[in-house]
C-alpha positions as CSV (number, residue, x, y, z in Angstrom):
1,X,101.9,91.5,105.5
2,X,100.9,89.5,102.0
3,X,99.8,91.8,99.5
4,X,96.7,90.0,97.1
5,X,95.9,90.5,93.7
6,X,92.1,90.8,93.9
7,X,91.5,89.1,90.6
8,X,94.0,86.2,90.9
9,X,93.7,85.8,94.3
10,X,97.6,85.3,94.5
11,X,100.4,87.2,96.5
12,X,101.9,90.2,94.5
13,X,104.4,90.9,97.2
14,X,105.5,91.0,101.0
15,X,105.6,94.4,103.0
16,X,106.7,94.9,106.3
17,X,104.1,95.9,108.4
18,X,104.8,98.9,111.1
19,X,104.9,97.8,115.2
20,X,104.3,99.9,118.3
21,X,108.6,100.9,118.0
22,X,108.5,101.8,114.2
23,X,105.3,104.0,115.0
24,X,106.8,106.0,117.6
25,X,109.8,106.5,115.6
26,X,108.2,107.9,112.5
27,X,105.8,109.9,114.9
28,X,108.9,111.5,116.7
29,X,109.7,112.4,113.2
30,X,106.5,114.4,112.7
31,X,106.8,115.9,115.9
32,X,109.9,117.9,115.4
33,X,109.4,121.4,116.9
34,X,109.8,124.4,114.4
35,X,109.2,121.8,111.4
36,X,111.0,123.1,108.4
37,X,107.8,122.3,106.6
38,X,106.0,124.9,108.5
39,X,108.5,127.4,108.4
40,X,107.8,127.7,104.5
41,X,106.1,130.6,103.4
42,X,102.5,128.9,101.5
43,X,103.9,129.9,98.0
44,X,106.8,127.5,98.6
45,X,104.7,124.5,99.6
46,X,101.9,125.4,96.8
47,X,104.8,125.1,94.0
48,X,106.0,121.8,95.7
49,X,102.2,120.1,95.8
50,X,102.0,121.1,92.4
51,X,105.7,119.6,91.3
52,X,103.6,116.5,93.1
53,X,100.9,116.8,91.1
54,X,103.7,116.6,88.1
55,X,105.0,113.8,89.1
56,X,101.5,111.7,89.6
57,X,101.2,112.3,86.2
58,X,104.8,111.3,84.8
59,X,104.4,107.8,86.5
60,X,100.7,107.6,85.6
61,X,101.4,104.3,83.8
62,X,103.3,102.9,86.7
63,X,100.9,104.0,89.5
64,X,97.9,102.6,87.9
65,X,99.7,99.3,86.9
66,X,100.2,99.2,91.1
67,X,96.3,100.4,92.1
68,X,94.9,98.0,90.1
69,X,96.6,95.1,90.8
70,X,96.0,95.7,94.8
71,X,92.5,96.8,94.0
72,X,91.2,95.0,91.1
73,X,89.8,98.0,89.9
74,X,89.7,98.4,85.8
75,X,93.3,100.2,84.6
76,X,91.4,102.9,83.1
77,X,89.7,103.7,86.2
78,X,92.7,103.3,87.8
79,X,94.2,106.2,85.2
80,X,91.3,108.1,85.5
81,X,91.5,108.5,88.9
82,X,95.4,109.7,88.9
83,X,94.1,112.5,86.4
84,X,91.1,113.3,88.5
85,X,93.1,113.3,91.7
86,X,95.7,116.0,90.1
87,X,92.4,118.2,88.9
88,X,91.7,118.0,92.8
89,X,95.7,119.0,93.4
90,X,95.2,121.9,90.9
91,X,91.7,123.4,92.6
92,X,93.8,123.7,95.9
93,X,97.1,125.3,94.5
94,X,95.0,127.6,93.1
95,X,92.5,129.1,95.5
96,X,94.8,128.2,98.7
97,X,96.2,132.2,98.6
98,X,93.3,133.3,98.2
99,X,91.3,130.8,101.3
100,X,94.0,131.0,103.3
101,X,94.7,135.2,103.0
102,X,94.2,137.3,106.7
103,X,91.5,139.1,106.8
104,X,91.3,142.9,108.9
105,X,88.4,144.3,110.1
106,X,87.3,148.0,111.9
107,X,90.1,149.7,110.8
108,X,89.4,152.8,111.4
109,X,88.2,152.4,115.1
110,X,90.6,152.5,117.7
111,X,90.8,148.8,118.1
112,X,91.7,147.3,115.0
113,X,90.8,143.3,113.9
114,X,92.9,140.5,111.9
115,X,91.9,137.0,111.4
116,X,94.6,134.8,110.4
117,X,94.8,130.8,109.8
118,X,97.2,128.5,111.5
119,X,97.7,124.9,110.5
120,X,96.9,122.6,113.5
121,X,100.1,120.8,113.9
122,X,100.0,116.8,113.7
123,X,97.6,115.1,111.9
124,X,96.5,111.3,111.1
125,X,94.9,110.6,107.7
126,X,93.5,107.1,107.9
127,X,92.6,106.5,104.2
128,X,90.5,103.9,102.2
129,X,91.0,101.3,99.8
130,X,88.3,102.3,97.2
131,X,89.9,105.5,95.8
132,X,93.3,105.8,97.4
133,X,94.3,108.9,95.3
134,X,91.2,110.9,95.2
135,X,90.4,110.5,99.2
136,X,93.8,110.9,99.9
137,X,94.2,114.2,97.8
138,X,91.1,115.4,100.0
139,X,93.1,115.3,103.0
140,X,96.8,115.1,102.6
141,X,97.1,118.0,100.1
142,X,95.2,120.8,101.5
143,X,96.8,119.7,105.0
144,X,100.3,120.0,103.7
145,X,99.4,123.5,102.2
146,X,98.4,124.7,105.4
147,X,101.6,123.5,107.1
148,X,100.3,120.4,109.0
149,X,102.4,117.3,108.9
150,X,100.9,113.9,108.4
151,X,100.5,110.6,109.8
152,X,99.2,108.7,106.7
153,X,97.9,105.4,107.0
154,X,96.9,104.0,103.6
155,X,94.3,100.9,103.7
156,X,95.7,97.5,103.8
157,X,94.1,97.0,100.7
158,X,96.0,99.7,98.9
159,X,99.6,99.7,100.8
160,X,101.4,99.7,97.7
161,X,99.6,103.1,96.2
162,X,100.3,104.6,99.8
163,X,103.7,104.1,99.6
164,X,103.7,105.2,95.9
165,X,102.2,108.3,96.6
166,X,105.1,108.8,99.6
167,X,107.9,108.5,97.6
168,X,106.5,110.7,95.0
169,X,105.9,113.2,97.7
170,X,109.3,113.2,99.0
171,X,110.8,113.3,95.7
172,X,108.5,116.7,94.8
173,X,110.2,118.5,98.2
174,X,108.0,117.3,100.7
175,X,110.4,116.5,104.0
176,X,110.1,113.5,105.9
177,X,109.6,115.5,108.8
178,X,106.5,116.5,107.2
179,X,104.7,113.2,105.6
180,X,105.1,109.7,107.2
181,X,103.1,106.5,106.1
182,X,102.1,103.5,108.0
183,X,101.7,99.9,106.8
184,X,99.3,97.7,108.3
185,X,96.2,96.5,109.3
186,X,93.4,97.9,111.5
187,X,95.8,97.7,114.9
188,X,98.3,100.4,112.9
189,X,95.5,102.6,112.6
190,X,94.4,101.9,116.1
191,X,97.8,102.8,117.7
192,X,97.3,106.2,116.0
193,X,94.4,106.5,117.6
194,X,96.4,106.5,121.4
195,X,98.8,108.9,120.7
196,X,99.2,113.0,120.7
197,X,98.2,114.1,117.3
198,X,96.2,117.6,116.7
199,X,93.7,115.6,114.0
200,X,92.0,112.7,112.9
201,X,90.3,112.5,109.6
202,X,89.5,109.2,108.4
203,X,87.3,107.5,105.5
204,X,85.8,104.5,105.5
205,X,83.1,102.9,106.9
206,X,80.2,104.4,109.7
207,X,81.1,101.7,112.1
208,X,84.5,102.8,111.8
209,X,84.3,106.5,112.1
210,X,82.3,106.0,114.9
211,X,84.6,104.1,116.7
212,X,87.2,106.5,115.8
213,X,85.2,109.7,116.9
214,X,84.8,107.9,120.5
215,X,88.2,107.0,121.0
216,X,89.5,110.3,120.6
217,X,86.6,112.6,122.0
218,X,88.5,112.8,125.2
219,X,91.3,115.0,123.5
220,X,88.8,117.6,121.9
221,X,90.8,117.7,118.6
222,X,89.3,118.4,115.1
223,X,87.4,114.7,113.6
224,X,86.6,114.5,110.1
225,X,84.6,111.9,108.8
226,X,84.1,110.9,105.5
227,X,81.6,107.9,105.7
228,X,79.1,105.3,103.7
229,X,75.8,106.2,102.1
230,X,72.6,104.8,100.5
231,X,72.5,106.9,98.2
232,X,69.1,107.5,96.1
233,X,67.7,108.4,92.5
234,X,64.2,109.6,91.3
235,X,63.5,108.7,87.9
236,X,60.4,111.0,87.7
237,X,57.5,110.8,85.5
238,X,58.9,114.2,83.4
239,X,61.4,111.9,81.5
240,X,61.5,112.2,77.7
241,X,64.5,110.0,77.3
242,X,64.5,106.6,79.4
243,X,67.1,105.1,77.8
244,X,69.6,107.7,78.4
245,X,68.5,107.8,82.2
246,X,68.8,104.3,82.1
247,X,72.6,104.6,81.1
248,X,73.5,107.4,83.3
249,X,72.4,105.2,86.1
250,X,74.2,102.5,85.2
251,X,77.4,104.4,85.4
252,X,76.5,106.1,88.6
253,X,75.7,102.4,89.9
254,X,78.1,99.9,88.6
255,X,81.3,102.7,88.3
256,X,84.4,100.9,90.5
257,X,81.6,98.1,90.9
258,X,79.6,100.3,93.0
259,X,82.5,100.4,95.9
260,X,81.9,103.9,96.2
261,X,80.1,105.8,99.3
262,X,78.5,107.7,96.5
263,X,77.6,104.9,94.1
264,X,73.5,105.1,93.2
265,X,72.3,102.4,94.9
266,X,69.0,102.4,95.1
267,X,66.8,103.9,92.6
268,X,63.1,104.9,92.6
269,X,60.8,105.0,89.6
270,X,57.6,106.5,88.9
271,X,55.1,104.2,87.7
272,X,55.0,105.8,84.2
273,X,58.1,104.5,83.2
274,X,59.0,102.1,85.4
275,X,58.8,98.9,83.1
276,X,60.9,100.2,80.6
277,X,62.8,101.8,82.9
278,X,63.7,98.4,84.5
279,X,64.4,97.1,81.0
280,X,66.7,99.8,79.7
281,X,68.5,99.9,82.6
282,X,68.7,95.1,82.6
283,X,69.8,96.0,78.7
284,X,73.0,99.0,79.9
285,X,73.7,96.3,82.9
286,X,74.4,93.2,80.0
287,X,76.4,95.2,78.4
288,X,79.3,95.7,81.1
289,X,82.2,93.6,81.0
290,X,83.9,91.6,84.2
291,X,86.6,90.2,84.0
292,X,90.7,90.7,84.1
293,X,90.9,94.7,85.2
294,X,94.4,94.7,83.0
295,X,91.9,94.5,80.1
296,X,91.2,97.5,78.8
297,X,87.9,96.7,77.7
298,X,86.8,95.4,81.2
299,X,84.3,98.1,82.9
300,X,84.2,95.7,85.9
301,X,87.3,94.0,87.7
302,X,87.2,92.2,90.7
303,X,85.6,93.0,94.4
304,X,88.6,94.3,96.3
305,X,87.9,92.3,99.9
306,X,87.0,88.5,98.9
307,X,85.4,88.6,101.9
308,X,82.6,91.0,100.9
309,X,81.5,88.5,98.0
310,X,79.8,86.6,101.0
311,X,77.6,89.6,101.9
312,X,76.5,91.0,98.4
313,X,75.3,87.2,98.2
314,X,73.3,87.3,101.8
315,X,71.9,90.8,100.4
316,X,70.3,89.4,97.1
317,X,69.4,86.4,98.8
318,X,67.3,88.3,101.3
319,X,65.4,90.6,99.1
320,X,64.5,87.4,97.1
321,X,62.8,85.6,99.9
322,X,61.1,88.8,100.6
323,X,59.8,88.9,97.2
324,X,61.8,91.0,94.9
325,X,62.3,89.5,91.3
326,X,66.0,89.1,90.1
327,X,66.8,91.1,86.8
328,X,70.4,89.9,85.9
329,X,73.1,88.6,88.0
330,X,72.7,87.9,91.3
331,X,76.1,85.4,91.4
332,X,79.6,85.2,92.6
333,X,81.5,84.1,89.6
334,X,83.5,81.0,89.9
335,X,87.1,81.8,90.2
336,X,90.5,82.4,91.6
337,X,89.3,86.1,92.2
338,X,86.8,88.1,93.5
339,X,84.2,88.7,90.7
340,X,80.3,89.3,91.3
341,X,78.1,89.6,88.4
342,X,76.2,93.4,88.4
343,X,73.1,92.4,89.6
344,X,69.7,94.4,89.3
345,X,66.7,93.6,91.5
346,X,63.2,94.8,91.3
347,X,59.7,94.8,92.9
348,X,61.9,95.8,95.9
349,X,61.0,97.4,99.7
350,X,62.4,99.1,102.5
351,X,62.1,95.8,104.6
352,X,64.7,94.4,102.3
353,X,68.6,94.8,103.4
354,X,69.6,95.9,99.5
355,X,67.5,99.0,100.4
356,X,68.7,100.1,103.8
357,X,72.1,98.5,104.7
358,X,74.9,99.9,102.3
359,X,76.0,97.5,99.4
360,X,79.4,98.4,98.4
361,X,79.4,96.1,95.0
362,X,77.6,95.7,91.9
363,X,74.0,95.4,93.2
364,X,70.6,97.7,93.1
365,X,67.3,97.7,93.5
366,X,64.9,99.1,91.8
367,X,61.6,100.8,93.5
368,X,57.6,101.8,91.7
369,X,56.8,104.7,93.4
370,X,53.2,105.9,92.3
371,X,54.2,110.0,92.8
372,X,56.6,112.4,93.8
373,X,56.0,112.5,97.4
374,X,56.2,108.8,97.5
375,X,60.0,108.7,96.1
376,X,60.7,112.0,98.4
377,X,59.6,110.0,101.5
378,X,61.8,107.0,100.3
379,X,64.7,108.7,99.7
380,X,65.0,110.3,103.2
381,X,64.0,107.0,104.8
382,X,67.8,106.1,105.4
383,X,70.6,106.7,108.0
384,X,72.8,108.2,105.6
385,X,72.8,111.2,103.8
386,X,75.6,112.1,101.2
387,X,74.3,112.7,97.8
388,X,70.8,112.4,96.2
389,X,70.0,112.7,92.5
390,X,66.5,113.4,90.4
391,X,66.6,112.9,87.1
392,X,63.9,115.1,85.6
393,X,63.2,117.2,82.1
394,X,61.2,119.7,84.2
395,X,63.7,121.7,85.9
396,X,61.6,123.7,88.1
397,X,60.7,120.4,89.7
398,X,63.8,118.9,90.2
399,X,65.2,122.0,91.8
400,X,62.0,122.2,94.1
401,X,62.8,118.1,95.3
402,X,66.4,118.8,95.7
403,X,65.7,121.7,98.6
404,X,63.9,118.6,100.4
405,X,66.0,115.9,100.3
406,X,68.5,115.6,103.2
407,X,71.8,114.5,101.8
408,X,75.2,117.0,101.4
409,X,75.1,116.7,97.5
410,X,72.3,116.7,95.4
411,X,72.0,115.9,91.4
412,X,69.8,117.1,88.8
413,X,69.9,114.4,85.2
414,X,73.8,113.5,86.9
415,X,75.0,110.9,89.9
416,X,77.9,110.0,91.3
417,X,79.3,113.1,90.6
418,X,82.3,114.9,93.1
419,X,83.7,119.0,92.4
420,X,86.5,120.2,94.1
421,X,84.9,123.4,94.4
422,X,82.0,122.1,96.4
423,X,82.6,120.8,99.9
424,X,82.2,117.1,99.9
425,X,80.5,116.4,102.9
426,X,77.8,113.8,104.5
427,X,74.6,114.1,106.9
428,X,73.9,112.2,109.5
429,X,75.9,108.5,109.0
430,X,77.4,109.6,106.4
431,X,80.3,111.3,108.3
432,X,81.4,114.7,110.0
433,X,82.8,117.9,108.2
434,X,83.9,118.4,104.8
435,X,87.1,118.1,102.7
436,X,87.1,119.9,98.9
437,X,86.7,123.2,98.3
438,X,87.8,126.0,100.5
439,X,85.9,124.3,103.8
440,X,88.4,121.8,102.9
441,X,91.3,124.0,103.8
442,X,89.4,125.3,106.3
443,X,89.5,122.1,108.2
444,X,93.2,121.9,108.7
445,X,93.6,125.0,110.2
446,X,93.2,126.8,113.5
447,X,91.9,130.6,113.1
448,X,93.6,133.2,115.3
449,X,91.6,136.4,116.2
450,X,94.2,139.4,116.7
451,X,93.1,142.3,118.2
452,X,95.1,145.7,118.1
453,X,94.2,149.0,120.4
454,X,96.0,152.1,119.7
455,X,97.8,153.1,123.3
């Protein structure tokens, strides 16, 4: 399996991808009964996650020469994300004691209570490209605190930072019995998919997810989904400060050019400010930098999948003939890589595909909505439903719109914003049940209801 440099477009190296007899045999590895792994008492594996988390941050400069190379994301975005993904590490080994402690009830009845948390057993953590540390800390870490072994299948995209974050594992304390990675394409995953694991928890795309959740219904085992999203803003009219709006957006749009499921990407304006809204925000957009993602003073490296240049094009395209006006950008950039210029689009609609169908890159659209209801109806018009933001000076009306909008996370004058000590978790398309915070232990375990009567 060839191994591309986004931004050169030429091979970095050649990995050897895993077949149906290299599966089983790392699975039989995973299946060993009595698992030393589990035997540990949960202080022992908290001080070896957080020798982990040590380690990430000793071979920071290594790790992020590796991500961005395979992703073509900007090097310090590559580096912020080892540090974020350790602050992630640090909420878990932390609170897990605490989570994770049994609980008794009635005792002072005859029939006494405990509820106690098991972990449950085998799991497969098919992971994504687009932050291969920080959604792979979501799942991997609080599942090895709980005791579960793991079947972890990095993205094809970012083989080289699964592997990475293998070796560092093992070299922390984690057994091989206990963590296994597979390398390939979608057909690795897939195989997974057939065989006798307790747990599948994957993120990526709704299409995927989907086809996940279906394949595996028939065993009744825990699904977790972490999926796409549309996800909106609300510029509204109590705004004393456009230009600083304008900025924050920016960020929350264009960050990892936009190829995150919680990337701002479309935003709604109320007619007060809308036209200098639209310039502020063409004026922060000019100011980004593409170009080589070793450079530190790129913000925007290349498009990770060369083939999604093709439908960021088809997505401006469309809302053009259907009458929306092109800001900036709007271009693939000639090259050996994969670089799209951040585009803004306004006098936009819901009939355009920039305002419905996920985007993934560098692109948004901008919306005049006339009144608060307006941009509340808008922002719920969508299948997904992960975060929401409202950027207001009146707080008293941005709390009251954030109880109506339908989305897991919602914003107040921020975007694009994740806390381990929330549960990160999507509505509707935008996946099944929530990693982060202590729902995020939760999800790995199985509870166990005892139940003592004195004879």
């Amino acid at each position: 399996m060839k191994i591309y440099n986004p931004a050169t477009g030429k091979v970095i190296t050649t990995l050897e991808a895993d077949n149906v007899k290299t599966i089983k045999s790392k699975l039989a590895k995973i299946h060993v009964q009595n698992n030393a792994w589990q035997q540990l008492a949960l202080d022992e594996r908290i001080a070896i996650i957080d020798t982990f988390k040590t380690n990430l941050l000793e071979s920071k400069d290594a790790l992020t020469n590796d991500l961005t190379l395979e992703t073509g994301k900007p090097i310090k975005e590559s580096l912020a994300e080892i540090e974020g993904a350790c602050y992630r590490i640090d909420y878990f080994t932390a609170h897990a004691k605490e989570v994770l402690k049994e609980e008794y009830f009635n005792q002072n009845t005859n029939t006494q209570e405990k509820l106690s948390y098991e972990p449950l057993g085998a799991i497969a953590n098919i992971s994504a490209w687009n932050y291969p540390f920080l959604v792979g800390v979501n799942v991997f870490i609080p599942a090895l605190i709980t005791g579960n072994h793991v079947a972890y299948k990095p993205s094809e995209f970012a083989s080289l930072t699964g592997l990475n974050i293998q070796a560092s594992l093992y070299q922390s304390g984690v057994p091989e019995s206990a963590f296994q990675t597979f390398i390939g394409g979608k057909e690795v995953g897939e195989a997974l998919l057939s065989e006798d694991l307790d747990g599948y928890f994957f993120t990526g795309s709704y299409h995927t997810g989907r086809f996940i959740a279906e394949k595996v219904a028939y065993k009744l085992v825990p699904v977790g989904l972490e999926l796409g999203g549309k996800d909106p803003a609300y510029v509204s009219e109590f705004n004393s400060d456009i230009n600083k709006v304008a900025s924050s957006l920016v960020e929350g749009a264009f960050y990892n050019n936009g190829q995150s499921c919680c990337a701002v990407e479309r935003i709604y304006v109320h007619t007060k400010h809308y036209q200098a809204f639209c310039q502020a925000f063409v004026d922060h957009s000019k100011g980004l930098i593409v170009g080589n993602p070793m450079d530190k003073l790129v913000t925007n490296g290349a498009i990770t999948r060369p083939q999604h240049l093709a439908f960021l094009q088809d997505q401006v395209e469309d809302a053009c003939q259907k009458g929306a006006k092109l800001l900036t950008g709007g271009n693939i950039i000639p090259s050996e890589g994969n670089f799209f210029e951040p585009t803004v689009l306004s006098n936009v609609n819901h009939s355009m595909k920039v305002m419905y169908e996920e985007s993934f890159g560098p692109i948004i659209g901008i919306q005049e909505v006339k009144d608060e209801h307006q941009a509340l109806t808008l922002m719920n018009d969508t299948q997904y439903g992960l975060t929401a933001s409202i950027f207001s000076d009146n707080e008293e009306e941005a709390k009251h719109f954030m109880h109506q909008l339908d989305a897991g996370n919602v914003y107040m004058n921020c975007a694009d914003r994740v806390s381990p000590f929330l549960p990160w978790a999507g509505r509707k398309r935008s996946g099944l049940g929530a990693t982060l915070s202590k729902h995020g232990l939760y999800a790995f375990c199985k509870t166990k209801g005892w139940h003592f009567r004195k004879a």
